[in-house]
C-alpha positions as a Python dict, from the first residue, in 0.01 Angstrom:
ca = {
    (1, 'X'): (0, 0, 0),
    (2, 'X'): (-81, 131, -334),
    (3, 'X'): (307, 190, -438),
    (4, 'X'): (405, -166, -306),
    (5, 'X'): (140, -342, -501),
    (6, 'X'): (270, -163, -831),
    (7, 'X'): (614, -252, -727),
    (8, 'X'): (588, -577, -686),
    (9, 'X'): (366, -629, -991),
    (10, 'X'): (680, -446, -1204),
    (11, 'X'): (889, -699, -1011),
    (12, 'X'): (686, -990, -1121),
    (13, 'X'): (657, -883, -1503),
    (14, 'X'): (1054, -792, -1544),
    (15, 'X'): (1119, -1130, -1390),
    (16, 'X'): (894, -1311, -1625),
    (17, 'X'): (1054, -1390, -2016),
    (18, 'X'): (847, -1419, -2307),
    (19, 'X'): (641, -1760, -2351),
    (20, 'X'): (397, -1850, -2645),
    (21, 'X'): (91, -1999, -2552),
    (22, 'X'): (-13, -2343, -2583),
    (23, 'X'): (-320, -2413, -2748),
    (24, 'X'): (-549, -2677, -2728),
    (25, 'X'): (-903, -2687, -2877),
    (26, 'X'): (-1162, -2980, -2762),
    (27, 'X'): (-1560, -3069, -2708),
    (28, 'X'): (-1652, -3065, -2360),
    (29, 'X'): (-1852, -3402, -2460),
    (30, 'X'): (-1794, -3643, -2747),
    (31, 'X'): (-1909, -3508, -3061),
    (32, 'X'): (-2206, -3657, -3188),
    (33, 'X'): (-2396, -3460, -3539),
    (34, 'X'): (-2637, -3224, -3460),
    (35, 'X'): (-2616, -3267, -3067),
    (36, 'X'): (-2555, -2928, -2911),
    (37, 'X'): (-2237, -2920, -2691),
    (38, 'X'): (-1971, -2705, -2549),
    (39, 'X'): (-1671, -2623, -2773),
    (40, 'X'): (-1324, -2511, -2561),
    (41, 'X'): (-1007, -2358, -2620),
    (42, 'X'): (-752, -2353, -2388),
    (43, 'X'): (-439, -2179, -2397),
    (44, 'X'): (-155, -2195, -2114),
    (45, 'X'): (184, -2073, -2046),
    (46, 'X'): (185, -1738, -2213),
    (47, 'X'): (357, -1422, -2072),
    (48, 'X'): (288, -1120, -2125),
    (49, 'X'): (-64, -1169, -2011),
    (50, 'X'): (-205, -966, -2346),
    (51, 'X'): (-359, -1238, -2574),
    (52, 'X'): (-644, -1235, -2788),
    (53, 'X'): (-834, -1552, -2845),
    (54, 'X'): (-1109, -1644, -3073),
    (55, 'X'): (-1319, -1971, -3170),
    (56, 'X'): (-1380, -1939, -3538),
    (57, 'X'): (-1673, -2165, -3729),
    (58, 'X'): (-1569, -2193, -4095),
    (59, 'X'): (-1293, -1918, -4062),
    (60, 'X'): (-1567, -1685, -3897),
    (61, 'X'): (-1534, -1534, -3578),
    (62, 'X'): (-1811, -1724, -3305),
    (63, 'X'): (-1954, -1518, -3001),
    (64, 'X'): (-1762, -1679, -2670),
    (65, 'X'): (-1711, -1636, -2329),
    (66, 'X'): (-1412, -1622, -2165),
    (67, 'X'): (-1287, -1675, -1858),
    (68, 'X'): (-1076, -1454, -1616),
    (69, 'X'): (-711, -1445, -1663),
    (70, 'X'): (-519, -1660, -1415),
    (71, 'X'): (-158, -1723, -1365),
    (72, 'X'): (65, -2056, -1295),
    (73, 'X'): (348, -2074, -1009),
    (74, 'X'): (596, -1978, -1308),
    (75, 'X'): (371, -1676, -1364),
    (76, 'X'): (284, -1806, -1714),
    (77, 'X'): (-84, -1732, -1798),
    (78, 'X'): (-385, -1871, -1884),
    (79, 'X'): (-740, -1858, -2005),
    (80, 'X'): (-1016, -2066, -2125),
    (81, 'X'): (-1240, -1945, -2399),
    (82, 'X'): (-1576, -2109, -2432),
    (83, 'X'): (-1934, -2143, -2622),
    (84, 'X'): (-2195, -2353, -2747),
    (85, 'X'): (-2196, -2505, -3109),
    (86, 'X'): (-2373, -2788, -3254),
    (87, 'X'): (-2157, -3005, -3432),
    (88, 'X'): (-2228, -3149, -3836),
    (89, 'X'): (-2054, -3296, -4118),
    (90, 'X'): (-1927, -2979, -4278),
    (91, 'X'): (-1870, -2736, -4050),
    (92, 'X'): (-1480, -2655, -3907),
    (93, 'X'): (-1390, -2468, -3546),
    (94, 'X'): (-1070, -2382, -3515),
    (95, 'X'): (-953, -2158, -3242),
    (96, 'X'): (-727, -1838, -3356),
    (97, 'X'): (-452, -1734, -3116),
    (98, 'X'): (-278, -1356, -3150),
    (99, 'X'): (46, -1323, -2899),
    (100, 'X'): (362, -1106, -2889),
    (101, 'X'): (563, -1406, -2925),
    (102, 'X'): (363, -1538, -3232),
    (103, 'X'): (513, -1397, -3573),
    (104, 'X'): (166, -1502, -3688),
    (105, 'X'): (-163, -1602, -3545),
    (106, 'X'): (-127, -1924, -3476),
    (107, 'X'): (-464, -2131, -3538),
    (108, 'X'): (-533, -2508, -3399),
    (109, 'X'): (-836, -2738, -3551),
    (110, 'X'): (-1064, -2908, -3346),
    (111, 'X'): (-1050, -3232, -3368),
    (112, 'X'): (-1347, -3432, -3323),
    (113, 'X'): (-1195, -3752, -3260),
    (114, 'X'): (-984, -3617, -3014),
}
């Protein structure tokens, strides 16, 4: 059983191409100052499934959870990083994506409005 499971999952990754992830940074509630709430990023359709993720405050990597690492029916990945924050006036999250397909990290804003 052992060999077919490593066989298939070969199978799997040589018939998967290279995707870069989509990224997409949000509030799980509307932002209001000072309120504490729940600050996401979520990032889909990646393959290979080795990604690093981080929420930055003010350019500064935040302590987050993150969830398990799931696949799609295309075999594209994807994962949800999470933690709390209090939103203000000046602060700025952004969440910081590193991928093989990325020439650079890519980084996306969160938005407040959004």
């Amino acid at each position: 059983k052992r060999i077919r499971l490593v066989t298939m999952r070969l199978g799997v990754q040589s018939l998967a191409k290279l995707s870069p992830p989509k990224v997409q940074v949000y509030s799980r509630h509307p932002a209001e100052n000072g309120k504490p709430n729940y600050l996401n990023c979520y990032v889909s359709g990646f393959h290979p499934p080795q990604i690093e993720i981080d929420l930055l405050k003010n350019g500064e990597k935040m302590n987050a959870e993150q969830s398990d690492l799931s696949f799609s029916k295309d075999w594209s990945f994807y994962l949800l990083v999470h933690t709390e924050f209090t939103p203000n006036a000046v602060d700025q999250y952004s969440c910081r994506v590193k991928h093989v397909t990325l020439d650079k990290p890519k980084i996306v804003k969160w938005d407040r409005d959004h």
